[in-house]
C-alpha atoms as an extended CHARMM CRD file, in Angstrom:
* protein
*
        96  EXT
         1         1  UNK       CA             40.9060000000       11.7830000000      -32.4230000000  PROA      1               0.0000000000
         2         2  UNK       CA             42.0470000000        9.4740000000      -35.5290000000  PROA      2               0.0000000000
         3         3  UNK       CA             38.4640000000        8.7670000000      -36.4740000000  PROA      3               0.0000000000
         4         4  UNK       CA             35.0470000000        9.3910000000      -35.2420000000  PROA      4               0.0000000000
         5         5  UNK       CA             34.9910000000        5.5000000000      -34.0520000000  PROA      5               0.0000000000
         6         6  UNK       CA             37.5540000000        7.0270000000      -31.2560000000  PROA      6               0.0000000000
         7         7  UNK       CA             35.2210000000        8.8230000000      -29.7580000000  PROA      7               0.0000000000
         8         8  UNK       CA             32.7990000000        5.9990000000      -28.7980000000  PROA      8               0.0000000000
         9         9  UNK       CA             32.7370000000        5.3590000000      -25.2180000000  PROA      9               0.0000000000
        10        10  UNK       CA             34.7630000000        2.2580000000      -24.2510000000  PROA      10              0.0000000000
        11        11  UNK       CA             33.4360000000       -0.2430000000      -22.3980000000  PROA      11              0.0000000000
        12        12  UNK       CA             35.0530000000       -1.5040000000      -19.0480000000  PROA      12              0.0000000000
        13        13  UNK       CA             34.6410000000       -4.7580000000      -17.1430000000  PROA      13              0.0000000000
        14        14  UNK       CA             33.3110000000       -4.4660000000      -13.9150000000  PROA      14              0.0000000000
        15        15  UNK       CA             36.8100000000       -5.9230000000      -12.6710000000  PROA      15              0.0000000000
        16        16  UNK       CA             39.3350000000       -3.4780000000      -14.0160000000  PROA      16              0.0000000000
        17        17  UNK       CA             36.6650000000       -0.5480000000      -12.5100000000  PROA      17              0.0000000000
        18        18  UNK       CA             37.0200000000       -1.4510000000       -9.0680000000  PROA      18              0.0000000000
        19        19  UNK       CA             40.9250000000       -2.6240000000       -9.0680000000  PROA      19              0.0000000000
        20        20  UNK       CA             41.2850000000        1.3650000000      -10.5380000000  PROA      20              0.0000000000
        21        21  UNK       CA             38.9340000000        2.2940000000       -7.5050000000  PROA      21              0.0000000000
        22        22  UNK       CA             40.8610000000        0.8360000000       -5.5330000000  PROA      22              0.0000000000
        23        23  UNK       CA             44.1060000000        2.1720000000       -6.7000000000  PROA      23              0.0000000000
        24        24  UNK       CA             42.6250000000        5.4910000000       -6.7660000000  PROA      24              0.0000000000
        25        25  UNK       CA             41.2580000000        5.2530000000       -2.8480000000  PROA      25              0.0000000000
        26        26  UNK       CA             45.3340000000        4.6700000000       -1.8850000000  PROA      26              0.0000000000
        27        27  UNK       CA             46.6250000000        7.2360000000       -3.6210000000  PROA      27              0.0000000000
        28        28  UNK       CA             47.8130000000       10.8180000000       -2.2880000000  PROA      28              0.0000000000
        29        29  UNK       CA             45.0040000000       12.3150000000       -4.5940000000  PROA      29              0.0000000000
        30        30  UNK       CA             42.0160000000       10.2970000000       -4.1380000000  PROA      30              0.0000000000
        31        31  UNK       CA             39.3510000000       12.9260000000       -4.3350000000  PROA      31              0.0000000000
        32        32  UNK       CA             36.2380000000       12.1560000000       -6.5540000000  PROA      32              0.0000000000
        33        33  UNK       CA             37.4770000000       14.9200000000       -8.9280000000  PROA      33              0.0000000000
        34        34  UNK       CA             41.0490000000       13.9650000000       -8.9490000000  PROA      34              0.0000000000
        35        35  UNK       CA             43.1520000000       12.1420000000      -11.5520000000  PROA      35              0.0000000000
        36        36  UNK       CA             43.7660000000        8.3410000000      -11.1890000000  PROA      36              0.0000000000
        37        37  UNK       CA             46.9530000000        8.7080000000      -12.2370000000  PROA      37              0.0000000000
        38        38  UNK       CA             47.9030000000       11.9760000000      -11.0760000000  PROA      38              0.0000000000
        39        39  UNK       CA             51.3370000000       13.4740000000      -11.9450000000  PROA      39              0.0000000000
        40        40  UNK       CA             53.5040000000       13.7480000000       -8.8830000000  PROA      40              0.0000000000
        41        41  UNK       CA             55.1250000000       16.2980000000      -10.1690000000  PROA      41              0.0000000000
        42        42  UNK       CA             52.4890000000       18.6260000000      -10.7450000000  PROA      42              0.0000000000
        43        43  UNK       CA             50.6410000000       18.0550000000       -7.9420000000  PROA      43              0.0000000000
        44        44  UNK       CA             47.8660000000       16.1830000000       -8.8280000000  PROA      44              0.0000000000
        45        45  UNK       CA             46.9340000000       19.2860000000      -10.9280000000  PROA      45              0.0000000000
        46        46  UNK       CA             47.3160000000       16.9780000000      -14.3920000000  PROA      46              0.0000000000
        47        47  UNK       CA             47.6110000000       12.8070000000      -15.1740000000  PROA      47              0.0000000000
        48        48  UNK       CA             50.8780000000       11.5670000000      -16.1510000000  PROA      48              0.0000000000
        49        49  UNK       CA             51.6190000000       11.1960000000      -19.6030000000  PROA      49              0.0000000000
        50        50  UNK       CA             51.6090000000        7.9120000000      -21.1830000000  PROA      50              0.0000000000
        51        51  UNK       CA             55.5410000000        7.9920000000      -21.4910000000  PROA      51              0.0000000000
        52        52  UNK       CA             55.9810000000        8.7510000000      -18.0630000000  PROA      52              0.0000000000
        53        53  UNK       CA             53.8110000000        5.8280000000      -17.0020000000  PROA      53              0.0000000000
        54        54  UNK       CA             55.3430000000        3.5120000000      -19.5190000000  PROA      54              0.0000000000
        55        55  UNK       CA             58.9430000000        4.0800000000      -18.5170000000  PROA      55              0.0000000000
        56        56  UNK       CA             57.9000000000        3.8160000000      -14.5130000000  PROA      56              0.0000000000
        57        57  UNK       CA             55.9900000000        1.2140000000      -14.5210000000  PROA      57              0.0000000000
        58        58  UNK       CA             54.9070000000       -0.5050000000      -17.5660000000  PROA      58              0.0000000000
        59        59  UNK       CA             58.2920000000       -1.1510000000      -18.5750000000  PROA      59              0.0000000000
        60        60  UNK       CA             59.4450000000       -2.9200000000      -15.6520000000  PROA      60              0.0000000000
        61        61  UNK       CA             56.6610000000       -4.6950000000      -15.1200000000  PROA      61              0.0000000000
        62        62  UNK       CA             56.4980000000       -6.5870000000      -18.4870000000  PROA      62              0.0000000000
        63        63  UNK       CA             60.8170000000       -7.3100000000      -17.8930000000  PROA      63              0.0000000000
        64        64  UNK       CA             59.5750000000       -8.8890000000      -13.9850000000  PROA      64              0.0000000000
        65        65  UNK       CA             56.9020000000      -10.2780000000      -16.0950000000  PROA      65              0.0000000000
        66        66  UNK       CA             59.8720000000      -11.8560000000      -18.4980000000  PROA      66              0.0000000000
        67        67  UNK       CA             59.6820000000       -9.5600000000      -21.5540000000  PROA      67              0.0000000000
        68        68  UNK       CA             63.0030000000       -9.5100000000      -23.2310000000  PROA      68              0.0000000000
        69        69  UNK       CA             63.7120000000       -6.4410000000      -24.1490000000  PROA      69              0.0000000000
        70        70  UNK       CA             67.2130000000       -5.2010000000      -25.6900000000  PROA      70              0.0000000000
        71        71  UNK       CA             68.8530000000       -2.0420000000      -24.2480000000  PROA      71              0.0000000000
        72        72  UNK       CA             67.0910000000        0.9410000000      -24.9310000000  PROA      72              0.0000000000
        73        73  UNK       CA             63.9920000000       -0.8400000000      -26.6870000000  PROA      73              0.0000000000
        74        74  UNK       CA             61.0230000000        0.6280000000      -25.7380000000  PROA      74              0.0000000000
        75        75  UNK       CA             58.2600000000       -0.8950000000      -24.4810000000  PROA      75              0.0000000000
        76        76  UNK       CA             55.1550000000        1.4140000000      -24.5280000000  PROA      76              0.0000000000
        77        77  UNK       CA             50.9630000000        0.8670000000      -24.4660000000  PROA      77              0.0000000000
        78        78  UNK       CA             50.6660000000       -0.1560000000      -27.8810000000  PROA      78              0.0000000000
        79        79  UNK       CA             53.2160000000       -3.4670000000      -27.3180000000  PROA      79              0.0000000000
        80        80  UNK       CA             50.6330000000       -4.1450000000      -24.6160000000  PROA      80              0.0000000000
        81        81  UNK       CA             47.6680000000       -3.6630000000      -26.3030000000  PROA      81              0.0000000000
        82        82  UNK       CA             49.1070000000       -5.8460000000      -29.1790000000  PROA      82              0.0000000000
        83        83  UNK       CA             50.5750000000       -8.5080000000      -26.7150000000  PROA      83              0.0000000000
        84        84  UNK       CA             47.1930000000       -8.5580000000      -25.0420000000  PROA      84              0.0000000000
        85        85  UNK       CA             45.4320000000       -9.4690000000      -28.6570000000  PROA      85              0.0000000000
        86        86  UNK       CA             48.0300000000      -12.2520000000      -29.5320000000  PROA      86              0.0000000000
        87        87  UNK       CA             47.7150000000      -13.9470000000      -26.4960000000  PROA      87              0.0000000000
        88        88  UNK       CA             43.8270000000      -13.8170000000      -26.6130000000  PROA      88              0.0000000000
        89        89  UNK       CA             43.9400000000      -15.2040000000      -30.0220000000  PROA      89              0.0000000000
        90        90  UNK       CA             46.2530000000      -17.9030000000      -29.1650000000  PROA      90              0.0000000000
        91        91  UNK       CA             43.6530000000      -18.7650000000      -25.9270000000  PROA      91              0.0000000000
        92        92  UNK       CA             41.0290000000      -19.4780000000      -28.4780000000  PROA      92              0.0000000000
        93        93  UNK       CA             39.2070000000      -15.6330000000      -26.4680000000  PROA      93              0.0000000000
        94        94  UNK       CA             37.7580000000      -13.6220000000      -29.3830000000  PROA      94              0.0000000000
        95        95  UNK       CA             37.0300000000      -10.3140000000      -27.8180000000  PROA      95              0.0000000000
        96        96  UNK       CA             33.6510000000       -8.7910000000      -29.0290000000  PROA      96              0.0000000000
């Protein structure tokens, strides 16, 4: 971890736990044990790396969303954490 301030438990909203229940009842390893997002590849055996799930799926979703992105520009969890924060701050929502 970067800093002992990593290691403090995040908090989640009661929303985001059950759309991730949900998500993790339809998927081919939706054991209590298993991964949420389970690598494919591996056979459940391991979550997929953050790239992986970037270039899948977080990616295209913020160009259907209407991201423009140049060729080749990545687009990765840290342009969504920061896009999150600027368009709280610009809603007037100060997150605790």
């Amino acid at each position: 971890m970067k800093s002992a301030q990593s290691e403090a438990p995040a908090t989640m909203s009661p929303t985001l736990a059950e759309v991730l229940k949900g998500w993790h009842q339809q998927t081919p390893y939706a054991k209590a044990n298993d991964w949420i997002f389970a690598s494919f590849k591996l056979k459940g055996r391991q979550p997929r790396t953050a790239s992986i799930l970037a270039a899948d799926h977080l990616r295209p979703a913020a160009v259907a969303a209407g991201a423009v992105l140049k060729p080749g520009q990545r687009f990765g969890f840290q342009n969504l954490r920061h896009s999150l924060a600027t368009f709280l701050i610009n809603s007037d929502v100060r997150p605790n």
